[in-house]
N, C-alpha and C positions, 0 to 999 in steps of 0.2 A: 619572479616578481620583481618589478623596479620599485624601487623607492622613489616619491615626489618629493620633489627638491623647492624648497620657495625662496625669495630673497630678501636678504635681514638687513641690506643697506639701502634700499631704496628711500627715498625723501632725506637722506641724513648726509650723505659723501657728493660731493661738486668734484671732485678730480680724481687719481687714478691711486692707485694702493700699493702702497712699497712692502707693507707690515700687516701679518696678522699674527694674533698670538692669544692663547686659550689658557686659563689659569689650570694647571696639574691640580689644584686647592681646591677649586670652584670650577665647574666647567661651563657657569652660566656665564662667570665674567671671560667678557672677549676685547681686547684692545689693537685697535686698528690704528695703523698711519701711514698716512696722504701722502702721495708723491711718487713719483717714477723711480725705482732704483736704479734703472740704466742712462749711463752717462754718454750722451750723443747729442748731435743740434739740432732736436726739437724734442722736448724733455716736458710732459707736462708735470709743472708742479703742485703740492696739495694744500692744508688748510688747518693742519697741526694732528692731536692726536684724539682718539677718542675712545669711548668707554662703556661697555653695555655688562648690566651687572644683570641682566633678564635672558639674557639666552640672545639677544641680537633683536630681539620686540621695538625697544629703545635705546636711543643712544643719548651720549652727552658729550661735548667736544671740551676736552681738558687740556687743553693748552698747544702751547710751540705752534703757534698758530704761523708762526715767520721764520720755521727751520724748513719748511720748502719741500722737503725731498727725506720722509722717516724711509729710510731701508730695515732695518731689525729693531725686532723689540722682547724682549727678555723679561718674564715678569716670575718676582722671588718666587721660591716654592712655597712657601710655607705663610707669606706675608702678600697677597693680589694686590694691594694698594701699592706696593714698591713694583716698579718698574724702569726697564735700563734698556734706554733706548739710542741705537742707534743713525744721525740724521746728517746729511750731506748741507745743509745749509742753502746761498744761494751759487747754482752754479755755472752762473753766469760771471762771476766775479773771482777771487781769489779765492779756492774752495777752502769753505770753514767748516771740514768736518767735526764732527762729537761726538763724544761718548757723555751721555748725561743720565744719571740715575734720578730719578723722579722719585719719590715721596708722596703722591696723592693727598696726603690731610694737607701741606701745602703746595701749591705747585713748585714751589722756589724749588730748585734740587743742588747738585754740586753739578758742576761741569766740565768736562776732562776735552782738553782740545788737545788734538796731536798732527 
């Protein structure tokens, strides 16, 4: 017997998906981010990160709307609002990658450029 499979991004995602990532805590919350993780010239970019605390029903776009290109995303084990995302920036320019760990109660986070 197959399982039916349905899609939990429709109406919500405009460009392509570098990131997905599923809370070990919660397995309703799922955090997705936008953008192509491979590096070639013609790269679509995406439209920050987002957030489904229902199993993928609905979503809600929580930030880094102009990091362009989320490749990983790492969310605490113990803590689903903490999440450590990694995002290429724009890269078309001087690549500005990050490491920035996000905080959910606010979006401000710390941000580790290398």
């Amino acid at each position: 017997m197959v399982a039916a499979l349905s899609p939990i991004s429709d109406k919500y995602f405009g460009g392509s998906i570098g990131a997905v990532s599923i809370a070990n805590s919660d397995r309703d919350i799922i955090w997705v981010g936008e953008g192509e993780q491979t590096m070639r010239g013609n790269v679509s970019e995406g439209h920050g990160i987002w957030k489904s605390v229902d199993g993928g029903n609905t979503w809600k776009n929580m930030g880094l709307t102009d990091s362009r290109h989320i490749v990983r995303i790492r969310i605490h084990p113990k803590n689903p609002d903490v999440v450590y995302v990694c995002a290429f920036g724009h890269l078309g320019k001087i690549m500005n990658a990050a490491f920035i760990k996000l905080s959910m109660v606010a979006i401000s986070g710390n941000v580790f450029y290398f």
